[in-house]
Steps between C-alpha positions, in 0.01 A plus 500: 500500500800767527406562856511169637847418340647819628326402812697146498780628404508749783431262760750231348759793539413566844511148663844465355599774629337512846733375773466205684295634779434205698795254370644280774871592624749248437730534770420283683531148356439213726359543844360151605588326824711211541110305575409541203797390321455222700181431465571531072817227560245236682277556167756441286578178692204396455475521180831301445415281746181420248697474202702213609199245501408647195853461308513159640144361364598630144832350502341148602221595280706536213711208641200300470389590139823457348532152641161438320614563200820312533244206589319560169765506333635215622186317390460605198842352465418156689190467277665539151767183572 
């Protein structure tokens, strides 16, 4: 039991201490062309393009369910004269 937690401990030491051999260099930050940023701003516009039907269904959607309930209302109203 002493050996294998002197054993962990050991090899806990040495990974935190064991340099980052094969770590990615940073220096380099962005290298994409301008056809890909392209391509990523005719995404985007399509995906805004797609909200727009979608914003205005719920709005008439809502619209259309408040009304409803203005109508019930109103009945409920008409009925108890």
């Amino acid at each position: 039991m002493k050996g294998t937690r002197i054993f962990s401990t050991t090899l806990a030491i040495l990974m935190a201490t064991a340099p980052s051999a094969f770590a990615e260099q940073a220096t380099k930050v962005y290298s994409s062309s301008i056809l890909v940023l392209l391509f990523v701003g005719f995404l985007a516009l399509v995906v805004v393009i797609q909200l727009i039907p979608a914003v205005m269904t719920l709005v008439g959607s809502l619209k259309g369910m408040a009304k409803k309930a203005e109508d019930n209302a109103m009945a409920k109203v008409k009925a108890n004269k």
